[in-house]
C-alpha positions, 0 to 999 in steps of 0.5 A: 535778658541782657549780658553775657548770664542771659535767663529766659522770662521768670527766671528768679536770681538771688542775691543778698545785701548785708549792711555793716551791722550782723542781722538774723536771717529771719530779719531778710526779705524776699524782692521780686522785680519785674523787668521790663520783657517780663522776666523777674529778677529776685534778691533778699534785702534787709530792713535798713536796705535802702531803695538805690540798692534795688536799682543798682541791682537791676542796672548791674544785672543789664551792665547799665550805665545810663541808669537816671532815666530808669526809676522801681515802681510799686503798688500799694495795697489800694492800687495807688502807684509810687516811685521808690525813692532811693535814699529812703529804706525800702521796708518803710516804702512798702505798705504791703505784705512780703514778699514785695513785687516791684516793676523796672521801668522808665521813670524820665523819658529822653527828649532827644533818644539820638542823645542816648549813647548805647545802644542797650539804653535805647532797647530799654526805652523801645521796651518801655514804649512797646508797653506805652503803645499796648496799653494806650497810652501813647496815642497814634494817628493812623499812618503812625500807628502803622510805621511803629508798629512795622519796626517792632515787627522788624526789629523782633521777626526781621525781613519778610520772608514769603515762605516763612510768613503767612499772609497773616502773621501780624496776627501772632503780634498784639502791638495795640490795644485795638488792632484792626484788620486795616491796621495790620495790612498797613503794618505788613505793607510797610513791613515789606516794602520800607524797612527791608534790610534794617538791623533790630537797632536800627529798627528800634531805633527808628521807632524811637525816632517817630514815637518821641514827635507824638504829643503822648510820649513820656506821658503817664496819665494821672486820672483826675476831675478839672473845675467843671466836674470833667474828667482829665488826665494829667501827665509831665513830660520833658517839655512841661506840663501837659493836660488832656481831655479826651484825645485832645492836649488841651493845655501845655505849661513849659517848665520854665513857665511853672513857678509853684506845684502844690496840693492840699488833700485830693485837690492838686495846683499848679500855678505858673505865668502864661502871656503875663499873666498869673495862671492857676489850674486846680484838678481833683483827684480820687484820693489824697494819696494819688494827689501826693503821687501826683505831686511828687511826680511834677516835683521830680519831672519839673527838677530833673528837665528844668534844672542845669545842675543837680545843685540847684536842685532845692527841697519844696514844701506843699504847706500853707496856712491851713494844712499840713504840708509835705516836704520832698527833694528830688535826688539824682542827676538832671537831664543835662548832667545825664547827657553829659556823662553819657558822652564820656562813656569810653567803654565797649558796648555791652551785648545786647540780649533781645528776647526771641519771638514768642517770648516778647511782650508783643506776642499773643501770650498778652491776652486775658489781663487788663491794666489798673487804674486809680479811678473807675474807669468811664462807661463807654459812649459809642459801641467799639468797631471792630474791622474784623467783621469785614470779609476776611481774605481766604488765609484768615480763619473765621473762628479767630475772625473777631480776635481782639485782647479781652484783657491786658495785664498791668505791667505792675502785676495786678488783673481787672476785668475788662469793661463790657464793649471796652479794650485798653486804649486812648479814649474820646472822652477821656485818655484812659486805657480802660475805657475806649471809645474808638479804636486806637489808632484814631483814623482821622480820614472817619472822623476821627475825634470829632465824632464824639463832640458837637460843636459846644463840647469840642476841646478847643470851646472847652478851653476858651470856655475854661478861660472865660468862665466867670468861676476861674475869673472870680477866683483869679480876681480874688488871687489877684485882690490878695495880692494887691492887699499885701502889697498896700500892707508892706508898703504901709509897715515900711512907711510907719518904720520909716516914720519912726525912723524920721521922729527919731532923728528929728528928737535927735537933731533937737537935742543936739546941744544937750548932746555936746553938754554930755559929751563934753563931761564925759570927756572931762571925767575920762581925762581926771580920772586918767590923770589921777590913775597915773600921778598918784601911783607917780607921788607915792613912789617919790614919797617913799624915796624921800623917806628912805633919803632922809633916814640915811641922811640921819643915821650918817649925822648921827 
């Protein structure tokens, strides 16, 4: 959908990479990616090709330049998530059959979205957060929920216009996983009456004003079990490392506070300094594929928001003693280099292709799919609201009168169904997109998340609980005893060599006059042979002078 060769969705486009070396035909193999409007994108690789061919694709199909934040994203037969690495070759990445489906997305998420410099750019990311938005994973309290979800209405449908806009048009937009019918009278008061006059960039860009302040921004939750058996999910964001449990971030670790991420099997570490002292958080995940995934992801986040330059940038290893450990280098640009080259960027900006109402992802044709998960998903505690069975004004029509998505499809193409009672969204008991508990956006004014925590299970006891539980302390304890045990080690080598050291100078220093009897007939042995070196060679040219001397004296007498 962008420059000048605009496609409408599912529009397949070829193209062929040759390597240098002359390959058959039936050697070549057919890519499918999915963008992130859900048009398609299509190209023949070859077994050699290697995965930064594929995003260069992608980013020469928009006119792309500020392409580091973007990333192709694929799923392998077991449903388990991966980013593909661009200097690896795409066949040995791929684990299932041809021909390979592929997602575009956004793989680092901006700290600051004013700092992008163009304006396509900043429509990628507002596609990526439209996403976010729709299948849960960027939590929105009431007010805020209702201002984003007004510029994406003005951003794809313009003013409002009485005569062309029933008074339930917001109806034909499915912009949350759970929209209610006060959500959308916000959303269309805030339509109306605050953002009349704004261009589609300007209302993007708003909306990307607003949603990068929210906690759940940038973050891709990473479904797992903490040390007490409850779920959590992981994510990584510009900021650091982050922990949630229900709708509640329960722990945030800077990145210049993270010294080490590890895992060895299902079980994943991240060890960091938090008020001086030494912190070790451990989490469980399903498989020791999603741990890897997991893994790989803090590696990559922690290098490209952390690190002032690419050259700083150093392979880490996951080994320890006992298990066989994983080495990976994150390869690419940092954010600072990025933003860098983003303002020297002197060209004309590209032509924007916005895709037309009907055709967006907001529009109703959403329904009927679900996303994938790595874990399954929680039974729902509490029944789900639904604000749709409030009297309804005279333009709602009672047949669509409980309209509610009953499925999402993933944006990596996969379906699922649904959990009975459940619709995609951010939960109480867990940040998942398959298991709701209340609806998104949270209406604190109800209760919000406290409606499903007594006073022992709230987050905040939860996390004094976590630092005070004897376990962690022990194990901690038991960190800290090794530490202190290799400390006396070294010290007690280093005292024995410097031992060694002392006898052997004090032998030294006894034996001194030995030392100087040897020295000195060294040097007597040096000097005669020296001197016998030169003279000899001296007497036996001179005898032979004298010889000759004498037979001449001879044979003139005679």
């Amino acid at each position: 959908t962008y420059p000048s060769t605009h496609s409408p969705p599912r529009a397949m486009k070829m193209l062929r990479f040759r390597s240098p070396s002359i390959r058959s035909l039936d050697q070549e193999i057919l890519c499918t990616i999915r963008l992130l409007d859900d048009s398609e994108l299509s190209c023949s690789i070859q077994k050699d090709t290697k995965g930064q061919f594929l995003l260069d694709h992608v980013c020469n199909h928009y006119n792309l330049l500020e392409k580091d934040y973007f990333g192709i994203r694929y799923v392998d037969p077991e449903k388990q998530r991966h980013w593909l690495e661009p200097n690896k070759p795409v066949v040995r990445q791929m684990k299932s059959h041809q021909p390979y489906m592929m997602c575009f997305r956004v793989k680092f998420y901006p700290h600051e979205p004013m700092k992008i410099k163009e304006e396509l750019t900043r429509y990628l990311l507002y596609l990526q957060l439209k996403r976010d938005i729709y299948h849960g994973r960027l939590l929105c309290p009431f007010v805020e929920a209702a201002y984003l979800g007004a510029c994406i209405v003005q951003a794809e449908l313009g003013d409002y216009d009485a005569e062309e806009h029933p008074c339930d048009y917001i109806r034909d937009f499915k912009l949350f996983p759970k929209q209610s019918l006060k959500l959308e009278r916000k959303i269309m008061e805030i339509h109306k009456n605050e953002l009349r006059g704004q261009s589609a960039a300007l209302a993007e860009l708003n909306m990307l004003q607003r949603a990068h302040s929210l906690e759940t921004y940038g973050v891709d939750p990473h479904p797992c079990k903490d040390f007490t058996g409850a779920t959590a999910f992981l994510g990584f964001t510009a900021t650091g490392f982050v922990v949630f449990q229900g709708n509640k971030r329960i722990h945030l670790l800077k990145w210049m506070d993270v010294s080490k991420l590890k895992f060895e099997g299902k079980t994943f570490y991240v060890i960091g300094i938090q008020k001086e002292k030494k912190l070790v958080l451990t989490f469980h995940t399903s498989t020791p594929a999603a741990c890897k995934h997991l893994w790989k992801c803090g590696v990559e986040n922690q290098a490209f928001y952390k690190c002032a330059k690419s050259s700083q940038i150093k392979t880490v290893s996951s080994s320890n003693i006992f298990f066989k450990g994983s080495r990976f280098r994150y390869s690419g640009r940092v954010a600072k280099e990025v933003i860098e080259a983003s303002s020297k960027i002197q060209r004309d900006a590209p032509e924007v292709r916005r895709a037309q109402f009907g055709q967006s992802r907001s529009f109703n044709s959403l329904s009927h799919k679900n996303l994938i998960m790595n874990m399954e998903p929680l039974v729902p505690a509490l029944p789900s609201t639904n604000e749709y069975e409030e009297t309804a004004p005279p333009c709602v029509s009672t047949e669509n009168s409980n309209l509610r998505p009953q499925a999402l499809k993933d944006e990596d193409g996969f379906e699922e169904e649904e959990e009975a009672g459940g619709a995609l969204t951010i939960s109480e008991t867990a940040y998942s997109p398959c298991a709701s508990m209340l609806p998104s956006p949270v209406d604190d004014s109800q209760g919000g998340v406290d409606l499903l925590f007594s006073p022992v299970q709230s987050p905040a006891r939860l996390l004094r609980e976590l630092h005070a539980d004897p376990d962690i302390q022990a194990q901690l304890e038991a960190e800290r005893a090794r530490d202190r045990a290799y400390e006396r080690t070294r010290l007690a080598a280093r005292s024995q060599m410097s031992g060694v050291l002392t006898n052997s100078l004090r032998l030294l220093s006894s034996n001194e006059r030995v030392n100087a009897c040897m020295l000195s007939v060294v040097r007597f042995v040096s000097v005669v042979v020296g001197v016998l070196l030169v003279t000899v060679p001296a007497l036996l040219l001179l005898l032979e002078s004298d010889i000759n001397c004498l037979q001449k004296m001879y044979l003139k007498k005679k």
